[in-house]
Structure formats: C-alpha cells, structure tokens
C-alpha positions as CSV (number, residue, x, y, z in Angstrom):
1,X,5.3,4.6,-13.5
2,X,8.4,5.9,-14.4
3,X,7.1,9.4,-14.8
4,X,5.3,9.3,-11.4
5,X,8.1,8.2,-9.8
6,X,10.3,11.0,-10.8
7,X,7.8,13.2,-10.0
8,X,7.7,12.0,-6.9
9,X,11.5,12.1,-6.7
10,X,11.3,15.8,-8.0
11,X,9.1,16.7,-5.4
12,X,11.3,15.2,-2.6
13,X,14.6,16.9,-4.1
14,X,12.6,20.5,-4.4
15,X,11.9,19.9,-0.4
16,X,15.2,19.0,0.2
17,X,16.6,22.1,-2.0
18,X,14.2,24.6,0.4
19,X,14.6,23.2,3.4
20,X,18.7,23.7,3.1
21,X,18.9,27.0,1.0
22,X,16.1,28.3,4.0
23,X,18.1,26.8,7.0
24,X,14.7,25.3,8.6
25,X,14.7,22.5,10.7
26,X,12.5,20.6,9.0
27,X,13.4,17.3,7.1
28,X,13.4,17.8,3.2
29,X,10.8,15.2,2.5
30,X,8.5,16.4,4.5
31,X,8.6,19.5,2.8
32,X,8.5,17.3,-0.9
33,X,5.9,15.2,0.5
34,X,3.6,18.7,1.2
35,X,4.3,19.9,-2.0
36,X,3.2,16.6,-3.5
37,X,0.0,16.8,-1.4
38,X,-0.4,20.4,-2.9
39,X,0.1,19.2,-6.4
40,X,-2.6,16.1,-6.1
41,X,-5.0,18.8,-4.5
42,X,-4.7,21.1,-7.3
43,X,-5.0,18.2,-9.8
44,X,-8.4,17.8,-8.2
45,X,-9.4,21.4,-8.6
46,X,-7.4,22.4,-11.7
47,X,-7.7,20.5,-14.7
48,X,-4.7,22.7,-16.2
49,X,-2.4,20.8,-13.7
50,X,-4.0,17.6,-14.5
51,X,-1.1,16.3,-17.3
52,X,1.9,13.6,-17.8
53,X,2.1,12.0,-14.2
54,X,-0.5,13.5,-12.9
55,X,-3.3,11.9,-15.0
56,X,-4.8,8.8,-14.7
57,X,-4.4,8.3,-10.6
58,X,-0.8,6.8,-12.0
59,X,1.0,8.8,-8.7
60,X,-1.3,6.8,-6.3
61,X,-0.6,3.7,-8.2
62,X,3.6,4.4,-8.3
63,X,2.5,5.3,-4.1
64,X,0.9,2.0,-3.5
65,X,3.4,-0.1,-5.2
66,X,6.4,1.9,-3.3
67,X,4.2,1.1,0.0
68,X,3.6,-2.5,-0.9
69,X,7.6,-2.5,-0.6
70,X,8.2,-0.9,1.9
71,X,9.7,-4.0,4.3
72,X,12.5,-3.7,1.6
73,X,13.2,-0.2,3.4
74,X,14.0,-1.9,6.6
75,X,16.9,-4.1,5.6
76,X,19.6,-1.8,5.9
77,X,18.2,-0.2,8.9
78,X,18.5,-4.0,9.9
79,X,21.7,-4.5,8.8
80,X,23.6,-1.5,10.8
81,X,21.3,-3.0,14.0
82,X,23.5,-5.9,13.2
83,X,26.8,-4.3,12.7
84,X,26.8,-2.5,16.1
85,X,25.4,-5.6,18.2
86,X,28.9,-4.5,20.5
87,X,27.4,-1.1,21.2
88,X,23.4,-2.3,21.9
89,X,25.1,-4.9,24.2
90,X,27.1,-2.6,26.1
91,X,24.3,0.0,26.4
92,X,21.3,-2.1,26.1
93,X,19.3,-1.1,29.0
94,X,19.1,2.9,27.7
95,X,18.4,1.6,23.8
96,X,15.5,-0.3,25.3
97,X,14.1,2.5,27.7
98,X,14.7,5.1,24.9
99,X,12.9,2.5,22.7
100,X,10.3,1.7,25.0
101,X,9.9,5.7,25.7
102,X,9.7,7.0,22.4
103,X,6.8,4.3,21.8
104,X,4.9,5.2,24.1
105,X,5.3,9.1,22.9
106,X,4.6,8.2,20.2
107,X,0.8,6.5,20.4
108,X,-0.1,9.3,22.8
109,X,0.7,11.7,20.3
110,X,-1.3,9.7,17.7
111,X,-4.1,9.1,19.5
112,X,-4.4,12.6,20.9
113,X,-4.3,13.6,17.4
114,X,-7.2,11.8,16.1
115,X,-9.0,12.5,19.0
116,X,-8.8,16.6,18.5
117,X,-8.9,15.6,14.3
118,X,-12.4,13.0,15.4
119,X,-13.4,16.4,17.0
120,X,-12.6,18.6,14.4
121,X,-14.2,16.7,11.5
122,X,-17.5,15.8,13.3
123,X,-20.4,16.8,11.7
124,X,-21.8,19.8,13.7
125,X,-25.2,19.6,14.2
C-alpha cells in the first residue's frame, strides 16, 4: 500500500512539475492523474511495466481505500466554510446563486457528456 501510494503521489508531483515548468493552465493532478491512467493502461498491455506497485491490482486497492475516505477530505473545506460565516452572511444571496448556478452547469455538462460518450460507445450495427 505504501508503494502504491507513492506512486500515486509520484504521479501527482510529475503533473504538478509539467504543468508549472510548461506554464499550462491546467491543474497539476489532472495532468498526474492522466499519467497514472497511462501507466495502468500500459500495465495491461506491457508486462515489462507490470512491477513493484504495479502488480497485483495493489494501485486499485490503495485507490479504493483513499475513495472509501474521502468524506475525510471535506473537513477542512468545512472548517474555512465555518471560519468565514461573516462573509457568506454578508454576501449570501450571490454564494447561493453562484452555488445554485454552477450545479446546474454542472449536471448539464455531465449528462451531455454521457449522452455524446452513450453515442459514441454504442455498438454499431
């Protein structure tokens, strides 16, 4: 576990590293969290790659456990909500609306995207 869970740490550091020596706008761990994908694939296809943490499905097991925790995640998100009750009171309306917006942004987005990815995917026939 420990193994997978530096890798996994490695992988995230390596995107953050690219992402700020290259200047894109694109968060670091999304960038790990590809390369991690691209590491699993080629685990699959390349039994070369297949060695230490990446044996064994013990990545998916570190994944699930870190997933199984995640509310954990959440509590100093929840803590700073706390801390600046003053400001949400004095500007609660527009938190709400930007809230309320981004939501519903958000599950259009989703849904169109496993709409055109239902399309995609569908056997042809």
């Amino acid at each position: 576990m420990i193994a997978s869970l530096g890798l996994i740490l490695i992988c995230q550091l390596v995107g953050e590293v690219c992402v700020r020596g290259a200047g894109v706008p694109i968060p670091g761990p999304v960038v790990g969290f590809v390369l991690l994908m691209l590491l699993l694939m080629a685990r699959d296809q390349i039994p070369l790659v297949a060695r230490g943490p990446l044996t064994g499905g013990a990545v998916e097991t570190t994944a699930k456990g870190l997933l199984r925790h995640l509310s954990l995640m959440f509590v100093p998100a929840g803590v700073g909500v706390v801390q600046k009750l003053d400001l949400i009171a004095s500007h609660g309306f527009a938190v709400f609306a930007a809230l309320a917006l981004s939501v519903i942004i958000t599950m259009v987005v989703t849904v169109a995207s496993f709409v055109v990815a239902g399309r995609w995917l569908a056997p042809r026939g």
